[in-house]
Backbone as CSV, one residue per row, in Angstrom:
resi,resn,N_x,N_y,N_z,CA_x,CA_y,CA_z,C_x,C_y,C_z
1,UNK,-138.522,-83.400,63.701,-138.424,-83.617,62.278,-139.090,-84.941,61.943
2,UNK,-140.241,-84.992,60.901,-140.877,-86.086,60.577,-139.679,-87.023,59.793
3,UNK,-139.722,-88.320,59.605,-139.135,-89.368,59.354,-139.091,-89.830,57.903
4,UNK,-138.593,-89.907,56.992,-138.247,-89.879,55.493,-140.056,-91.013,55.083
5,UNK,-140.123,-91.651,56.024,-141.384,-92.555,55.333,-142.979,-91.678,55.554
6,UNK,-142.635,-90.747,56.602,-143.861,-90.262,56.855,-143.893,-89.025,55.975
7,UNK,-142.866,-88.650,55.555,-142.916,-87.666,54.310,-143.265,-87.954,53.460
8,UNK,-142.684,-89.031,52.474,-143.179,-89.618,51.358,-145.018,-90.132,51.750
9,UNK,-145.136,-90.449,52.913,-146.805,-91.022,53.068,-147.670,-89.740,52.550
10,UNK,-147.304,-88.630,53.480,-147.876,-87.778,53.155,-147.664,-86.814,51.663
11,UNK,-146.510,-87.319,51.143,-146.383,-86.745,49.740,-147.485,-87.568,48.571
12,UNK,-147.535,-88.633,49.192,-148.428,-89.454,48.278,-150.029,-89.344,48.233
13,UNK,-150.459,-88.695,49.417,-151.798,-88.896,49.920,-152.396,-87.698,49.013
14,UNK,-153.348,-88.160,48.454,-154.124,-86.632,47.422,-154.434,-85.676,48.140
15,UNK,-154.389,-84.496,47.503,-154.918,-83.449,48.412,-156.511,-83.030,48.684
16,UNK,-157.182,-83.793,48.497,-158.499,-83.807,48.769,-158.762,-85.083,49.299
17,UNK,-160.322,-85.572,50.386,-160.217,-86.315,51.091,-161.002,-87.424,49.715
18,UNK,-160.552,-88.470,50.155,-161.576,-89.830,49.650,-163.176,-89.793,49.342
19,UNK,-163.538,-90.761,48.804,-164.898,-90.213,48.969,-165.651,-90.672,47.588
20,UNK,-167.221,-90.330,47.685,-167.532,-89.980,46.651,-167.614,-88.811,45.735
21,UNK,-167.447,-89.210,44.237,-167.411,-87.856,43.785,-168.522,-86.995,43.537
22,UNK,-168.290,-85.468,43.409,-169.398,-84.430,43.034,-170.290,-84.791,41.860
23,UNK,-171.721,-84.940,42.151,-172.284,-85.353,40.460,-171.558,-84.359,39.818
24,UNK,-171.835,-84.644,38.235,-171.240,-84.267,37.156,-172.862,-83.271,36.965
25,UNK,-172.281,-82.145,36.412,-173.586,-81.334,35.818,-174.185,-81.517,34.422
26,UNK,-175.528,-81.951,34.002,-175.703,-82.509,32.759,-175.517,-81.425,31.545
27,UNK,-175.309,-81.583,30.401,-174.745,-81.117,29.434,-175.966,-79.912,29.050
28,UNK,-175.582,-79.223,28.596,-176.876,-77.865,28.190,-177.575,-78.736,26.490
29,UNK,-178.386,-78.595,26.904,-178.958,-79.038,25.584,-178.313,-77.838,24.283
30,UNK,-178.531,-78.786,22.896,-177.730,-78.549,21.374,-178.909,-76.874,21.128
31,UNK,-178.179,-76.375,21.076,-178.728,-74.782,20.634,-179.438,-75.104,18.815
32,UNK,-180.707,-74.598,19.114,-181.357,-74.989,17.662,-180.973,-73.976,16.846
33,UNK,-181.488,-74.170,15.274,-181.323,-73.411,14.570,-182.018,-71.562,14.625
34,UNK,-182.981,-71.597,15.284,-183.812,-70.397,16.146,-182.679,-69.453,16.718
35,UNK,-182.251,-70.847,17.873,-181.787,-69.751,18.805,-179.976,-70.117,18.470
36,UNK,-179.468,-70.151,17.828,-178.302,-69.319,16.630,-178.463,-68.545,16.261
37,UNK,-179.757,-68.033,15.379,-179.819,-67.160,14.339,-180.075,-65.703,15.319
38,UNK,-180.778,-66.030,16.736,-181.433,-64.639,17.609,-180.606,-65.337,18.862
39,UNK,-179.273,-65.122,18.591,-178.600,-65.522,19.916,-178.392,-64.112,21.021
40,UNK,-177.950,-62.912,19.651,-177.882,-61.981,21.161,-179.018,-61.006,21.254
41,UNK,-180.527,-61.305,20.536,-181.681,-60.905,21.180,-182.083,-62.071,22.418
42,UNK,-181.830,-63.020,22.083,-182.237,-64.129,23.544,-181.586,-63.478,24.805
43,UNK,-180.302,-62.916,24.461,-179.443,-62.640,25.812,-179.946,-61.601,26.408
44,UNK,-180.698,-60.580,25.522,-181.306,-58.888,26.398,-182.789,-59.291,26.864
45,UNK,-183.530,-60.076,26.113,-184.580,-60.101,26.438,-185.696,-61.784,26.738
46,UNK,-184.427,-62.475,26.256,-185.313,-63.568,27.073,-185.607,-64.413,25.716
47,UNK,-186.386,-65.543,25.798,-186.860,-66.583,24.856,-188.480,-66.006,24.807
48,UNK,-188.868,-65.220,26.032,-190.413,-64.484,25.702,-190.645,-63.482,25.371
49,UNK,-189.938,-62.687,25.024,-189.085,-61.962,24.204,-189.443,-61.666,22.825
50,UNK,-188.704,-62.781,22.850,-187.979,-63.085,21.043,-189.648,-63.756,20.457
51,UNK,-190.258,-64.455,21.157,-191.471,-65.001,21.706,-192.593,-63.806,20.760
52,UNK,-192.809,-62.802,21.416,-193.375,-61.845,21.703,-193.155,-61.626,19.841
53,UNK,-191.758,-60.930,19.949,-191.550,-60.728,18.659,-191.808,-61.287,17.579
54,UNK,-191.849,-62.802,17.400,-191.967,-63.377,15.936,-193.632,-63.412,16.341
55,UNK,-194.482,-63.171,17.134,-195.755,-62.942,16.772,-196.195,-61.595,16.855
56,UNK,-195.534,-60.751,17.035,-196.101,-59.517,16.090,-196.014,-58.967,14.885
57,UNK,-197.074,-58.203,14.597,-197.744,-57.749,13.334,-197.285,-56.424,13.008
58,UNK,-196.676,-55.926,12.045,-196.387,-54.153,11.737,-196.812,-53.922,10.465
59,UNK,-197.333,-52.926,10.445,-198.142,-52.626,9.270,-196.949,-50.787,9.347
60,UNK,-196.499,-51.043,8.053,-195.644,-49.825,7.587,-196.233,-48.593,6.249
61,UNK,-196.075,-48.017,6.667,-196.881,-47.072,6.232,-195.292,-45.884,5.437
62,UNK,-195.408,-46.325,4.050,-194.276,-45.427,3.195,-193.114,-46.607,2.898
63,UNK,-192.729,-46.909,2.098,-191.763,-48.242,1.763,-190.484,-47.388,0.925
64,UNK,-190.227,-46.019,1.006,-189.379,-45.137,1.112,-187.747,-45.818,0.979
65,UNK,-187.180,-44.727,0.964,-185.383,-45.674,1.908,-185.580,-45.525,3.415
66,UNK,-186.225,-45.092,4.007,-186.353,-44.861,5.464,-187.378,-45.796,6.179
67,UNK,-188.613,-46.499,5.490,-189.451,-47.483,5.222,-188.933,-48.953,5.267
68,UNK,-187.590,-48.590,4.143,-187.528,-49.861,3.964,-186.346,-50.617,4.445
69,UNK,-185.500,-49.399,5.155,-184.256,-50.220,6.372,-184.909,-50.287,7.433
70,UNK,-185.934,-49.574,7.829,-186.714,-50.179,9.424,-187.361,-51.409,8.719
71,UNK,-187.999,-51.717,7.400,-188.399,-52.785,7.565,-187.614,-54.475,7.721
72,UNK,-186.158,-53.839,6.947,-184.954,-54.822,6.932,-184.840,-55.075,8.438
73,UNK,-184.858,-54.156,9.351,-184.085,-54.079,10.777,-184.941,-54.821,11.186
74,UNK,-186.275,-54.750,11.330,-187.488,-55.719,11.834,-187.345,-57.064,11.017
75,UNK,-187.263,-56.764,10.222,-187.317,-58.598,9.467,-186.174,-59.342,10.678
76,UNK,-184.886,-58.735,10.682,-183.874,-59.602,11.188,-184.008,-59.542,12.835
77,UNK,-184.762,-58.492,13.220,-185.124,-58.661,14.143,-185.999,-59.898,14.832
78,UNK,-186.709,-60.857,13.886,-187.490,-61.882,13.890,-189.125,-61.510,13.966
79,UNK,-189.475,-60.309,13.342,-190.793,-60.009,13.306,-191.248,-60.465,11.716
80,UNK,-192.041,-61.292,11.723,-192.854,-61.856,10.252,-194.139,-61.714,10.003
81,UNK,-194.924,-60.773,10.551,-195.676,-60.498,9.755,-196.036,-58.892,9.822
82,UNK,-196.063,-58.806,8.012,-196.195,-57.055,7.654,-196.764,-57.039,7.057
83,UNK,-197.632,-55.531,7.193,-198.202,-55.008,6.152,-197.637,-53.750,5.846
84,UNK,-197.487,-53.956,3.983,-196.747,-52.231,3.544,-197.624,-51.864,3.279
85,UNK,-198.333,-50.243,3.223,-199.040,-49.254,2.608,-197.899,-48.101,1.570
86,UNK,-197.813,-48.011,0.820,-197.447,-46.945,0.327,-198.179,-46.712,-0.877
87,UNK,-198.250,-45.215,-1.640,-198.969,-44.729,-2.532,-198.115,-44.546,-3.794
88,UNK,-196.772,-45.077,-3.654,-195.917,-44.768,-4.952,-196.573,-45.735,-6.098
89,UNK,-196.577,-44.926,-7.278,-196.965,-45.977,-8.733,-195.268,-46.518,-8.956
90,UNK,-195.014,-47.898,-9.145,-193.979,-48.640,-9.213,-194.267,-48.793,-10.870
């Protein structure tokens, strides 16, 4: 049976050894206003990607109701530049 002082020694001693500590991991850089707005297109496809996307071009052809929620879905998708064709007199 260990001895009332060598208990307490060892009650006191941390449970990990001395030492130096583990670097610290540096902080993730502040998420811009970009990548907030296309946070969970960044997550499926990447920053070359999303990349890809705000430089392509769609040229839509009929500005319809069927025209014009694919064109909503692409806008928020981060695609900016379009061209509409349609033949309706407005």
């Amino acid at each position: 049976m260990a001895s009332p002082a060598a208990a307490a020694a060892a009650a006191a001693a941390p449970p990990f050894p001395a030492g130096p500590s583990p670097p610290v991991p540096s902080p993730l850089p502040a998420p811009t206003d970009e990548s907030r707005k296309y946070d969970r297109q960044l997550r499926v496809w990447g920053a070359e990607g999303q990349a890809a996307l705000a430089g392509a071009r769609v040229c839509l052809l009929g500005a319809g109701a069927t025209g014009s929620e694919a064109l909503k879905n692409l806008v928020l998708g981060g695609i900016a530049a379009f061209t509409v064709i349609d033949d309706a007199l407005v």
